[in-house]
PDB file of N, CA, C and O in Angstrom:
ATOM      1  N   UNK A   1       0.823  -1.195   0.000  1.00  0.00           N
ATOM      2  CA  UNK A   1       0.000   0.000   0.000  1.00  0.00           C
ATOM      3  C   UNK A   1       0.865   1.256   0.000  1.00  0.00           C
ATOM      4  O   UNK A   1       0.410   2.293  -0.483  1.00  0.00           O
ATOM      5  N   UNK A   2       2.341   1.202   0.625  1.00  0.00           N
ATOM      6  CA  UNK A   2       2.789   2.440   1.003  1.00  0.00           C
ATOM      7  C   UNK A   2       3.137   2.769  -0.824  1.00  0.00           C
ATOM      8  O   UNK A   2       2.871   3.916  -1.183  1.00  0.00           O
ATOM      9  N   UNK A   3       3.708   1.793  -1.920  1.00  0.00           N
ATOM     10  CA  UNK A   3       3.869   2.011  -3.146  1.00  0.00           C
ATOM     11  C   UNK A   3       2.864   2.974  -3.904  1.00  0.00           C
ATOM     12  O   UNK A   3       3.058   4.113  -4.327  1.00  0.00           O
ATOM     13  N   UNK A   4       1.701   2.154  -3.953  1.00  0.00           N
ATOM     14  CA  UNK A   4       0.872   2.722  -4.300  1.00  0.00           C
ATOM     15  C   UNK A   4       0.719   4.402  -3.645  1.00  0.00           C
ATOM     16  O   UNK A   4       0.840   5.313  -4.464  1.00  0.00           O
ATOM     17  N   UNK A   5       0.498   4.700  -2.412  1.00  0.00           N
ATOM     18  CA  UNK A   5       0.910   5.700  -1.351  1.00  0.00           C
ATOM     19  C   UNK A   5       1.599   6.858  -2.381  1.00  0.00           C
ATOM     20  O   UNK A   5       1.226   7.799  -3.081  1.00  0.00           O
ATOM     21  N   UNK A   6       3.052   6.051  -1.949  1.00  0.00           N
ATOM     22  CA  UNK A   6       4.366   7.221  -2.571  1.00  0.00           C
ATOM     23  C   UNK A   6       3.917   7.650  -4.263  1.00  0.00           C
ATOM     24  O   UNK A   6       4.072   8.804  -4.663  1.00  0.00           O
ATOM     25  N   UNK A   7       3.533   6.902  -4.868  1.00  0.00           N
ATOM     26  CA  UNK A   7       3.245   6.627  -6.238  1.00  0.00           C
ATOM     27  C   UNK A   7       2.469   8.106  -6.442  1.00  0.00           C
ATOM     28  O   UNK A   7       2.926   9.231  -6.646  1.00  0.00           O
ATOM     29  N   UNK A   8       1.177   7.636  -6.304  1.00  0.00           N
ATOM     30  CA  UNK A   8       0.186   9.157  -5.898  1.00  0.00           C
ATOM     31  C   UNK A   8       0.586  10.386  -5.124  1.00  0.00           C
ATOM     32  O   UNK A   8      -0.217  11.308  -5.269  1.00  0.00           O
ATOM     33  N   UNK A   9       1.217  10.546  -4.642  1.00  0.00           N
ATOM     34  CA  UNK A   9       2.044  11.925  -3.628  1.00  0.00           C
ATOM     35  C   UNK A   9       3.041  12.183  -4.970  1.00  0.00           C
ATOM     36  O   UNK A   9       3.233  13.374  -5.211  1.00  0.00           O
ATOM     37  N   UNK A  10       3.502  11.502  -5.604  1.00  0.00           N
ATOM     38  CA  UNK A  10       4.939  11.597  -7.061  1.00  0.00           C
ATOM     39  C   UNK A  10       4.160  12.325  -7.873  1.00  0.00           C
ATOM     40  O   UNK A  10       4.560  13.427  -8.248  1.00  0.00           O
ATOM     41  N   UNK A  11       2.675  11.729  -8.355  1.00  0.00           N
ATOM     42  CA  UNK A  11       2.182  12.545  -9.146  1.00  0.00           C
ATOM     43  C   UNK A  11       1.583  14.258  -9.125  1.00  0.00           C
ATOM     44  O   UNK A  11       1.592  15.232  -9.878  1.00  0.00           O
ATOM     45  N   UNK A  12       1.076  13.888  -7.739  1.00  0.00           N
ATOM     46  CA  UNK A  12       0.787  15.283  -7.604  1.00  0.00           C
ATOM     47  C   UNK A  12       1.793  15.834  -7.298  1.00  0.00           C
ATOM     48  O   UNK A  12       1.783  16.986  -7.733  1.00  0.00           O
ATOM     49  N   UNK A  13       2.927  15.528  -6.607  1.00  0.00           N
ATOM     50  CA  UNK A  13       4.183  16.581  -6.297  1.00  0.00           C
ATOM     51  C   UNK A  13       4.498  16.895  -7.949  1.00  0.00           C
ATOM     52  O   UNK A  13       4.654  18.087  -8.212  1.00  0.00           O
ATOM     53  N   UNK A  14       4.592  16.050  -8.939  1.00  0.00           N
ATOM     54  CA  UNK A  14       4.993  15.785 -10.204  1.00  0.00           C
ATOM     55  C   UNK A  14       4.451  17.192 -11.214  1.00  0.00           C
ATOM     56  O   UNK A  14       4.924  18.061 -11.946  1.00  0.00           O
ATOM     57  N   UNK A  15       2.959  16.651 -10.597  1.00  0.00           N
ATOM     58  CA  UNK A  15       2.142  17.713 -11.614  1.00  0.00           C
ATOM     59  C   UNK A  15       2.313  19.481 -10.855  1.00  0.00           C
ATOM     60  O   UNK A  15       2.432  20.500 -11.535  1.00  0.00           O
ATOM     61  N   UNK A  16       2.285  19.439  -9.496  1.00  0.00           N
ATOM     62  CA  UNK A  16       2.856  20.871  -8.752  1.00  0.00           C
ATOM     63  C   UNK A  16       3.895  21.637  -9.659  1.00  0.00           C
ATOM     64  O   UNK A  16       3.744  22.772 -10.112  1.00  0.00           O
ATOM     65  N   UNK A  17       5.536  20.374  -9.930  1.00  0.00           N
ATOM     66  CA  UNK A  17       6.059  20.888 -10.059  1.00  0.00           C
ATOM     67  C   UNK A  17       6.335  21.905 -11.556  1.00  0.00           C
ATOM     68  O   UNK A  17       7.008  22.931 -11.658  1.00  0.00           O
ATOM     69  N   UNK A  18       5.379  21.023 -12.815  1.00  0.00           N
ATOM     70  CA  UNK A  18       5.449  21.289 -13.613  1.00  0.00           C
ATOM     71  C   UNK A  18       4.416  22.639 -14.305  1.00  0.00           C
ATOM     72  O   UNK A  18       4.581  23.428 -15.235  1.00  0.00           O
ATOM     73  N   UNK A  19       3.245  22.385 -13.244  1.00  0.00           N
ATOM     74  CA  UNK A  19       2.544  23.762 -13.360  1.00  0.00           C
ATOM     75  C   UNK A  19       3.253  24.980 -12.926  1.00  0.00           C
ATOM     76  O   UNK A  19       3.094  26.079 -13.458  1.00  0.00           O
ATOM     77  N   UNK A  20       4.039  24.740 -11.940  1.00  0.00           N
ATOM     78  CA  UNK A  20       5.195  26.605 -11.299  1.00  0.00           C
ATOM     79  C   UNK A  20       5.952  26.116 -12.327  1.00  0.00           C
ATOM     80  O   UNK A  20       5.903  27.200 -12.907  1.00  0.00           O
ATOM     81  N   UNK A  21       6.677  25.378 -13.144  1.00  0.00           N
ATOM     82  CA  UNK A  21       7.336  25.654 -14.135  1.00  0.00           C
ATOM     83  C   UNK A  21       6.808  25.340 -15.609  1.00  0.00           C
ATOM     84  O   UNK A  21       6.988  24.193 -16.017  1.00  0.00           O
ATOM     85  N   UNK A  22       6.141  26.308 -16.482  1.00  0.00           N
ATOM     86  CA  UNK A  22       5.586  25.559 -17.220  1.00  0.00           C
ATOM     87  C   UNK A  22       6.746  25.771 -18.395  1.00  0.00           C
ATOM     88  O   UNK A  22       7.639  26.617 -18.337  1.00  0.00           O
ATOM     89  N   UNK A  23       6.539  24.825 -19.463  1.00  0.00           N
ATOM     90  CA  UNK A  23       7.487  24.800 -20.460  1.00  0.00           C
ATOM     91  C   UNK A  23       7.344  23.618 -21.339  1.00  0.00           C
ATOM     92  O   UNK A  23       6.442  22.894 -20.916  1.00  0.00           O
ATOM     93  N   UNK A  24       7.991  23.096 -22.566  1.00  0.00           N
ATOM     94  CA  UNK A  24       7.862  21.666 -22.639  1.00  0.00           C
ATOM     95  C   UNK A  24       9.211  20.605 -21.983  1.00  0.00           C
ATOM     96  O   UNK A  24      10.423  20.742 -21.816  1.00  0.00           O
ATOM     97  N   UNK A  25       8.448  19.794 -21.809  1.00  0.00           N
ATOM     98  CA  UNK A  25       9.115  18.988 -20.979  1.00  0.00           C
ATOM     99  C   UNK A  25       8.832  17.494 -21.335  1.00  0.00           C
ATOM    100  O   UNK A  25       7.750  17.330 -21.899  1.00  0.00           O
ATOM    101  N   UNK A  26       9.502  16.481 -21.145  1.00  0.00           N
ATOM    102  CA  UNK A  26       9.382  15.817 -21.418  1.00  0.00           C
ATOM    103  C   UNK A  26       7.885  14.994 -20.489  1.00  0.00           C
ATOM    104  O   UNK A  26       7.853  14.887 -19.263  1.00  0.00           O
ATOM    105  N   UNK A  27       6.769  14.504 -21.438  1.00  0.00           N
ATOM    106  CA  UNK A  27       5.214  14.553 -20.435  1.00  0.00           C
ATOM    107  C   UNK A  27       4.601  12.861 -20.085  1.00  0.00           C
ATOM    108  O   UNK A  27       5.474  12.016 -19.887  1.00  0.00           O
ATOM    109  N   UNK A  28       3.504  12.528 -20.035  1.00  0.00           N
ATOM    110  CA  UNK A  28       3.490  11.610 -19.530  1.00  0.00           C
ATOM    111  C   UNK A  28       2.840  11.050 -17.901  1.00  0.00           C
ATOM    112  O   UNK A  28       3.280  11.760 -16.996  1.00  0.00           O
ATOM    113  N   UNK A  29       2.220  10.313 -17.582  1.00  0.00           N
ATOM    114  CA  UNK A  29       1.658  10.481 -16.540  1.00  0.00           C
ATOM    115  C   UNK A  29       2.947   9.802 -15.610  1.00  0.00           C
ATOM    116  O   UNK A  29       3.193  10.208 -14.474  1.00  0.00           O
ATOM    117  N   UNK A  30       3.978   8.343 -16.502  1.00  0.00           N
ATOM    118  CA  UNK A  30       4.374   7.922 -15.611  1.00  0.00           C
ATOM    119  C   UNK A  30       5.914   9.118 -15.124  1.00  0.00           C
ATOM    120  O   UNK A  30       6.286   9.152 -13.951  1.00  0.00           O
ATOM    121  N   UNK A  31       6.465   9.796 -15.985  1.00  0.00           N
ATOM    122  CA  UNK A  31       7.320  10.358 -16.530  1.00  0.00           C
ATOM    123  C   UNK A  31       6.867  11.432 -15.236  1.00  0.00           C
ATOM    124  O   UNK A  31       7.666  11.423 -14.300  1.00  0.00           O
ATOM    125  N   UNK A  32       5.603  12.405 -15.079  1.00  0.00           N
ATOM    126  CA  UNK A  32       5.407  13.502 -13.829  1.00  0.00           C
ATOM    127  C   UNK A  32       5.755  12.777 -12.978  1.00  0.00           C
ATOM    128  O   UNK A  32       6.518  13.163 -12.092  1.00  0.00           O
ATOM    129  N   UNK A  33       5.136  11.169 -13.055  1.00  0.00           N
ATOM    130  CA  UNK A  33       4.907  10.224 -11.445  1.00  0.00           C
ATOM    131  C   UNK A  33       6.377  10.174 -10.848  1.00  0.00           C
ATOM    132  O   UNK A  33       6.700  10.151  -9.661  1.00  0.00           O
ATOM    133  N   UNK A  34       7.403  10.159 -12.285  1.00  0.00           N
ATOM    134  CA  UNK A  34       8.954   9.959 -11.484  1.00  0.00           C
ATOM    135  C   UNK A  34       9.475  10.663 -11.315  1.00  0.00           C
ATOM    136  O   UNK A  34      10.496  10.349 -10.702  1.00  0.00           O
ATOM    137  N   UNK A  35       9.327  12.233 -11.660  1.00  0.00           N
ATOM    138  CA  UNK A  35      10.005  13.223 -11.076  1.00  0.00           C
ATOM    139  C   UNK A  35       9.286  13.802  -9.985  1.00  0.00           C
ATOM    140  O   UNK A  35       9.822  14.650  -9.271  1.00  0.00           O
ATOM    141  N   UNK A  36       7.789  13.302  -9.749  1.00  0.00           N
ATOM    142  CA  UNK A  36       7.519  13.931  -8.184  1.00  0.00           C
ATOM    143  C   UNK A  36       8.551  13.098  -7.320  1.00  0.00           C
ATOM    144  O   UNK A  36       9.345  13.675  -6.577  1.00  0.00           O
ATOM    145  N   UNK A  37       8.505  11.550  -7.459  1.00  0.00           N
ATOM    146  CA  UNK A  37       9.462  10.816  -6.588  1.00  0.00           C
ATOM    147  C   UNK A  37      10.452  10.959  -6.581  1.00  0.00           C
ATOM    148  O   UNK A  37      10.865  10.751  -5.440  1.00  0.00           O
ATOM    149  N   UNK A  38      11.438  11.300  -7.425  1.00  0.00           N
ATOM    150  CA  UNK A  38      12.544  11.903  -7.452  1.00  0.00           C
ATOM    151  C   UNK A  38      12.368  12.966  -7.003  1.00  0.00           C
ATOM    152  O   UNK A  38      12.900  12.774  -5.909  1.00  0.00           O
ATOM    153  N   UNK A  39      12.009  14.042  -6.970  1.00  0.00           N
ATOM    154  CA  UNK A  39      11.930  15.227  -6.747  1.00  0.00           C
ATOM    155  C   UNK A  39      12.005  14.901  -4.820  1.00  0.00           C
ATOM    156  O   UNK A  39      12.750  15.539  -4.076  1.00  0.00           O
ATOM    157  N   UNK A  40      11.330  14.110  -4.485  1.00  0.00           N
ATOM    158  CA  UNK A  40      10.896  13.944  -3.084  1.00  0.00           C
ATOM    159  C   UNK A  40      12.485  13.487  -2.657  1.00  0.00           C
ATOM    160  O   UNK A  40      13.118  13.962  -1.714  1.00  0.00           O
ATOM    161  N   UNK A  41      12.874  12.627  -3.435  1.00  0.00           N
ATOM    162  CA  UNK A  41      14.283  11.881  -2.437  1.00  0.00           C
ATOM    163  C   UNK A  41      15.320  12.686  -2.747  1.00  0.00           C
ATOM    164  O   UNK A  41      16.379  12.617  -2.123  1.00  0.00           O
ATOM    165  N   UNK A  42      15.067  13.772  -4.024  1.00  0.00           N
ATOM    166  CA  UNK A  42      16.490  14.569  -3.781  1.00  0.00           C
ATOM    167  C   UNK A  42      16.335  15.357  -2.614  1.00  0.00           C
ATOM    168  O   UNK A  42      17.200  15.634  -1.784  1.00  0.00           O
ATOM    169  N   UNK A  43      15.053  15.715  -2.637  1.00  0.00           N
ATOM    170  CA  UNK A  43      14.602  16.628  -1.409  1.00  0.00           C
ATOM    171  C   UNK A  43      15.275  16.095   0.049  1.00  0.00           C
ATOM    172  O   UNK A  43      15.763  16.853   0.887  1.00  0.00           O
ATOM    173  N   UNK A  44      15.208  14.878   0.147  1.00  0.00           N
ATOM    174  CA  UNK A  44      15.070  14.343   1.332  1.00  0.00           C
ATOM    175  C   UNK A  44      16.917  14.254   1.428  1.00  0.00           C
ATOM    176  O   UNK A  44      17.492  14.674   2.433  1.00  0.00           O
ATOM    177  N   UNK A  45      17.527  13.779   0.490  1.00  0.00           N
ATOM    178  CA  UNK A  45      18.976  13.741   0.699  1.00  0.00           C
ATOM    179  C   UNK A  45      19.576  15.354   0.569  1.00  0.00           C
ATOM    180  O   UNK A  45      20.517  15.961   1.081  1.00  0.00           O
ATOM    181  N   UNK A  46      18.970  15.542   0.024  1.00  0.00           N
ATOM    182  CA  UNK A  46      19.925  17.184   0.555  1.00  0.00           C
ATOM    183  C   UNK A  46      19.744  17.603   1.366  1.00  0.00           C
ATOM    184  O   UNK A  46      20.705  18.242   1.793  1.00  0.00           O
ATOM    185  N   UNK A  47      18.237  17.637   2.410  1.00  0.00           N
ATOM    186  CA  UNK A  47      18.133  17.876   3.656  1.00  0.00           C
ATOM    187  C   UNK A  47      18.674  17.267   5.054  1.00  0.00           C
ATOM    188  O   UNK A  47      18.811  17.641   6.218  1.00  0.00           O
ATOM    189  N   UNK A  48      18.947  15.897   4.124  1.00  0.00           N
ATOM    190  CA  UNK A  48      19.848  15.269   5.606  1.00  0.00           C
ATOM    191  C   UNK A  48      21.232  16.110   5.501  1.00  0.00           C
ATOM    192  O   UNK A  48      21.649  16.729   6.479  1.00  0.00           O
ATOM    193  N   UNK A  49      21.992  16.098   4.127  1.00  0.00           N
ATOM    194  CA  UNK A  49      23.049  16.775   4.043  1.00  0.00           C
ATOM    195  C   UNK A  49      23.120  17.893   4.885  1.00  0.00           C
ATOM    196  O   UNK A  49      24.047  17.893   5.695  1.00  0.00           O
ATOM    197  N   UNK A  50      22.465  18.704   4.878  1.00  0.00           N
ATOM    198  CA  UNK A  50      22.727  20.214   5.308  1.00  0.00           C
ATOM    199  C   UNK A  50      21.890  19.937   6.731  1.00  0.00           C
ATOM    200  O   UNK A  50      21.393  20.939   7.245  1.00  0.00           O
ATOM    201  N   UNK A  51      21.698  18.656   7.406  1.00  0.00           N
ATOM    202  CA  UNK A  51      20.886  18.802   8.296  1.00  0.00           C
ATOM    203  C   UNK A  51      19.807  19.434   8.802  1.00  0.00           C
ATOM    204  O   UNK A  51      19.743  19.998   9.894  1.00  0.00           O
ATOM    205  N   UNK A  52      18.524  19.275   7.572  1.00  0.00           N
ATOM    206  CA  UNK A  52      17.028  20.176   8.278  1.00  0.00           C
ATOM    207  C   UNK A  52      16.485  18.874   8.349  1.00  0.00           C
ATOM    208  O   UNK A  52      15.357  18.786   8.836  1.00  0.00           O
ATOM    209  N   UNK A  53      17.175  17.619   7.880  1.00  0.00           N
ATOM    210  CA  UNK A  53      16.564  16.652   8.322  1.00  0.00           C
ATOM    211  C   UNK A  53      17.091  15.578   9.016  1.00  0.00           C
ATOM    212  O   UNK A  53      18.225  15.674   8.545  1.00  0.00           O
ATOM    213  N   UNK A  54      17.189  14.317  10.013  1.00  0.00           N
ATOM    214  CA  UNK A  54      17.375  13.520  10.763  1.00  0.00           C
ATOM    215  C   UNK A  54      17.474  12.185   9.899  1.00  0.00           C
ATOM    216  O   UNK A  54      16.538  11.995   9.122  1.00  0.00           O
ATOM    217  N   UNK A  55      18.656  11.085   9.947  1.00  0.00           N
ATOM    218  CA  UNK A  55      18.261   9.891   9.305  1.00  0.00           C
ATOM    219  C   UNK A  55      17.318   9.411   9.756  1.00  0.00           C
ATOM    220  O   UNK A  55      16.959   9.367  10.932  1.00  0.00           O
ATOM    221  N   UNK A  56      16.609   8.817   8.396  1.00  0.00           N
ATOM    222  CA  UNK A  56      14.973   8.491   8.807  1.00  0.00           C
ATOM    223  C   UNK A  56      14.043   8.896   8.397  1.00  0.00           C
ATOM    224  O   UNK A  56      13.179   8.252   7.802  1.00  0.00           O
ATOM    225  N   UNK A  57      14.044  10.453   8.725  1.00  0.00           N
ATOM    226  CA  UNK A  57      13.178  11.500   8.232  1.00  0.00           C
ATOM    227  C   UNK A  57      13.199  11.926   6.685  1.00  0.00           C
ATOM    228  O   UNK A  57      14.089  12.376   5.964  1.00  0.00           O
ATOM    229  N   UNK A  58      11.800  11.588   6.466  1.00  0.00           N
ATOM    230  CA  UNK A  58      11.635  12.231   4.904  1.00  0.00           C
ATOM    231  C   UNK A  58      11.254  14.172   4.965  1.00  0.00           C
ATOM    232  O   UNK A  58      11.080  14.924   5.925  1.00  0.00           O
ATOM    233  N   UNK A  59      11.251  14.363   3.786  1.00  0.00           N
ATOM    234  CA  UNK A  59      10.948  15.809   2.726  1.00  0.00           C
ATOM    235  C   UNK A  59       9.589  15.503   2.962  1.00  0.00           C
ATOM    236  O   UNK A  59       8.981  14.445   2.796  1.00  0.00           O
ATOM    237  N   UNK A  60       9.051  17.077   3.554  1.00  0.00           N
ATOM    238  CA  UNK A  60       7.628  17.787   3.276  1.00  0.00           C
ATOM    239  C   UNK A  60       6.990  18.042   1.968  1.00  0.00           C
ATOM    240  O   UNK A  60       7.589  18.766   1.173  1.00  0.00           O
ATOM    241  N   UNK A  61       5.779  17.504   1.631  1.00  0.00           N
ATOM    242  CA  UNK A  61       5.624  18.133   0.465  1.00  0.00           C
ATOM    243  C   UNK A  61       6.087  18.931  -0.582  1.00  0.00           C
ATOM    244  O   UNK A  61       6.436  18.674  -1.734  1.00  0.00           O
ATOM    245  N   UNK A  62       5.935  20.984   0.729  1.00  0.00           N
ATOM    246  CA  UNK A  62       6.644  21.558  -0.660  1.00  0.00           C
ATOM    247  C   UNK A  62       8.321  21.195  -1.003  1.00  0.00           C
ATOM    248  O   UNK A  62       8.857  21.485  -2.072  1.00  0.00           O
ATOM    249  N   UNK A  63       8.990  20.520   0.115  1.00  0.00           N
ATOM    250  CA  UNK A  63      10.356  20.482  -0.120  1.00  0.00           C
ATOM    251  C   UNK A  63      10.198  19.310  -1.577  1.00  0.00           C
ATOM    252  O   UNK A  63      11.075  19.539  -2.410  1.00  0.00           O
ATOM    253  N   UNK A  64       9.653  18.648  -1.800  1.00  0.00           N
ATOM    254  CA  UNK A  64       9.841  17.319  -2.498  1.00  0.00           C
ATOM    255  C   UNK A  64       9.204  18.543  -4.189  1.00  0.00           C
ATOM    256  O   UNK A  64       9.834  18.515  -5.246  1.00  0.00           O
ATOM    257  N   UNK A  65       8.138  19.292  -4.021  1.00  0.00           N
ATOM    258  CA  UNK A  65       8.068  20.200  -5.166  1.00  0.00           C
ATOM    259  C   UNK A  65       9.307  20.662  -5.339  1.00  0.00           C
ATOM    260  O   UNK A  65       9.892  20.550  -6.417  1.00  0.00           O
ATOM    261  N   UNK A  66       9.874  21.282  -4.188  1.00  0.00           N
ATOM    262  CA  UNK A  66      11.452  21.940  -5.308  1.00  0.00           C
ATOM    263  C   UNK A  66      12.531  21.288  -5.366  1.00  0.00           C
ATOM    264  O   UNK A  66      13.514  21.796  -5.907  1.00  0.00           O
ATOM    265  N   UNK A  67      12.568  20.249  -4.916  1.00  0.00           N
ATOM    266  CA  UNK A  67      13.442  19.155  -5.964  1.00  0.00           C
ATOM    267  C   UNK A  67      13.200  18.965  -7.306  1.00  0.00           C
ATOM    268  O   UNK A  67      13.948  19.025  -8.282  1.00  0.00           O
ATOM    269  N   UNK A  68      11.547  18.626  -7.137  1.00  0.00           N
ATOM    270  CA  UNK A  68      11.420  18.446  -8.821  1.00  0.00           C
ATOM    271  C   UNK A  68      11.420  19.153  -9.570  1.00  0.00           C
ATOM    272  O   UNK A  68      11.772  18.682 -10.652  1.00  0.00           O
ATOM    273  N   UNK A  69      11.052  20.720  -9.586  1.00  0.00           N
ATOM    274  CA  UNK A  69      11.990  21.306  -9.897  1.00  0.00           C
ATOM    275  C   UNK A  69      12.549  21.841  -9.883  1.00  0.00           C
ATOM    276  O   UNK A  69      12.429  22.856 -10.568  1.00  0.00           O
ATOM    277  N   UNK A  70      13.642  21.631  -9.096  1.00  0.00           N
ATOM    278  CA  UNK A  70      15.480  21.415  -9.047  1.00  0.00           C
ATOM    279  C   UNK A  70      15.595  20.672 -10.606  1.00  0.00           C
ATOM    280  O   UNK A  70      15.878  21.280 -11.638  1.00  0.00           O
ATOM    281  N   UNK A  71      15.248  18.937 -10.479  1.00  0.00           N
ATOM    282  CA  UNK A  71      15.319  17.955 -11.327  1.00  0.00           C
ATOM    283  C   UNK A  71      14.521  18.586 -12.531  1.00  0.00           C
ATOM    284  O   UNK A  71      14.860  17.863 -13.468  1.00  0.00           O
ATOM    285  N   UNK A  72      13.792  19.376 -12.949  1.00  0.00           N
ATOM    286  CA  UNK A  72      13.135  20.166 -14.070  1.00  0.00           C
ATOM    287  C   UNK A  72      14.054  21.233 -14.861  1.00  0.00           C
ATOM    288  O   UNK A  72      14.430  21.382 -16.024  1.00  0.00           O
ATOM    289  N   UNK A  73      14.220  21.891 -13.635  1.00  0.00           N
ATOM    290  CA  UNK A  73      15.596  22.694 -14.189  1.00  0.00           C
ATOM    291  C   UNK A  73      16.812  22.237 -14.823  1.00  0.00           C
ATOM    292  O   UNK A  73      17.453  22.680 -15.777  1.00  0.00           O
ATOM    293  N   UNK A  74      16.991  21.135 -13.978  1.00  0.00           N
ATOM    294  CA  UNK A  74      18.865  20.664 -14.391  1.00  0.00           C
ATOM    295  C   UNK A  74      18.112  19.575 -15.706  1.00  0.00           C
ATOM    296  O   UNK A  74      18.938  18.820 -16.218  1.00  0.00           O
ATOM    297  N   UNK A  75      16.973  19.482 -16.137  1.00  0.00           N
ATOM    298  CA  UNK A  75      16.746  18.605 -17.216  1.00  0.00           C
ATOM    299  C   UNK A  75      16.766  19.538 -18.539  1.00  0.00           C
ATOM    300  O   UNK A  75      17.161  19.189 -19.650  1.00  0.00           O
ATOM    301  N   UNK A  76      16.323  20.627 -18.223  1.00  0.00           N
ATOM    302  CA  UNK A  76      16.438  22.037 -19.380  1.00  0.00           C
ATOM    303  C   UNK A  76      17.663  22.316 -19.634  1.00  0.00           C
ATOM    304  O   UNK A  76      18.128  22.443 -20.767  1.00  0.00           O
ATOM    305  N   UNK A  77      18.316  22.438 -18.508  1.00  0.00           N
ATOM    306  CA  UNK A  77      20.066  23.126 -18.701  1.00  0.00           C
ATOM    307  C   UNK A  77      20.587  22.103 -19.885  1.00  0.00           C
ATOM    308  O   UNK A  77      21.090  22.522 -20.928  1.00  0.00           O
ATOM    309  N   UNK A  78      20.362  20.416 -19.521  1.00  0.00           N
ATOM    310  CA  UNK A  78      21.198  20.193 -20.450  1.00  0.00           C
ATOM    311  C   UNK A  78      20.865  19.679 -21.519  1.00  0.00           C
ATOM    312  O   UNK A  78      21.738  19.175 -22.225  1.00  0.00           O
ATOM    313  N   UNK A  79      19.561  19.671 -21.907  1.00  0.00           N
ATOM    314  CA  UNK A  79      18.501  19.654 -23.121  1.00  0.00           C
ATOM    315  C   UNK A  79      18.961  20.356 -23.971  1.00  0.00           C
ATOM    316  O   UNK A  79      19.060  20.081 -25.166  1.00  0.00           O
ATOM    317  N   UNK A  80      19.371  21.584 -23.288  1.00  0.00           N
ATOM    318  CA  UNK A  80      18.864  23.198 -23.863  1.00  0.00           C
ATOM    319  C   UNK A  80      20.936  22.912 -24.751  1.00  0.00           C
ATOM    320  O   UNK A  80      21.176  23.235 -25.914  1.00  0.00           O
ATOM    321  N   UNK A  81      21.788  22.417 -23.990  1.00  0.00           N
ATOM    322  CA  UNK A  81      23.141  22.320 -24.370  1.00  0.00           C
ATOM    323  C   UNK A  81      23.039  21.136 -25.747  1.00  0.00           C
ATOM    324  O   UNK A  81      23.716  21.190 -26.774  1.00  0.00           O
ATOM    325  N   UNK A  82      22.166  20.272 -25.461  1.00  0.00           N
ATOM    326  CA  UNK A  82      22.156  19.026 -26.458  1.00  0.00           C
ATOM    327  C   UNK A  82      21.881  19.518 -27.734  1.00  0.00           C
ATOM    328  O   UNK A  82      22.507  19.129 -28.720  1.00  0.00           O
ATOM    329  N   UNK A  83      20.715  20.599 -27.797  1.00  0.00           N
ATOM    330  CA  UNK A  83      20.413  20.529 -28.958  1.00  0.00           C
ATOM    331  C   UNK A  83      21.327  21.821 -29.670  1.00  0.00           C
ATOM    332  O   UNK A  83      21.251  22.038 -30.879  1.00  0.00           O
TER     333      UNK A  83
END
C-alpha cells in the first residue's frame, strides 16, 4: 500500500512541479509520477546533508516540489546544451 501511497504523492508533487514551471518537458503520466518521486528523495537527501533533516526522516511536500523542480531545471540546462 505504502507504493501505491508514494506513487500518488509523485504525481501530484509531479504535476505541482510542472505547473510553477511551465514549459515543454518531457510529459506523460508515468514520466510527472517519477520526477515527483525523485523530486521527493532529492529533497530528502539534501536535507539530511545540510541537516534540516534527521536519518529516517523524509521531505515535506513543498520540499519534495522543489526538488522536482530542481530535477526540471537541471533537465532544461542540459537539453537546452544538447540541442
Amino acid at each position: 500500500m505504502s507504493l501505491l501511497y508514494t506513487a500518488l504523492i509523485g504525481l501530484v508533487v509531479g504535476v505541482v512541479a510542472k505547473f510553477l514551471m511551465p514549459g515543454k518537458d518531457p510529459g506523460g503520466i508515468l514520466v510527472t509520477m517519477v520526477l515527483g518521486v525523485g523530486g521527493a528523495y532529492l529533497a530528502t537527501f539534501l536535507g539530511q546533508f545540510v541537516n534540516w533533516y534527521q536519518p529516517g526522516e523524509t521531505a515535506g511536500f513543498i520540499a519534495a516540489v522543489f526538488g522536482a523542480m530542481l530535477i526540471l531545471w537541471l533537465y532544461r540546462l542540459f537539453m537546452k546544451k544538447k540541442a
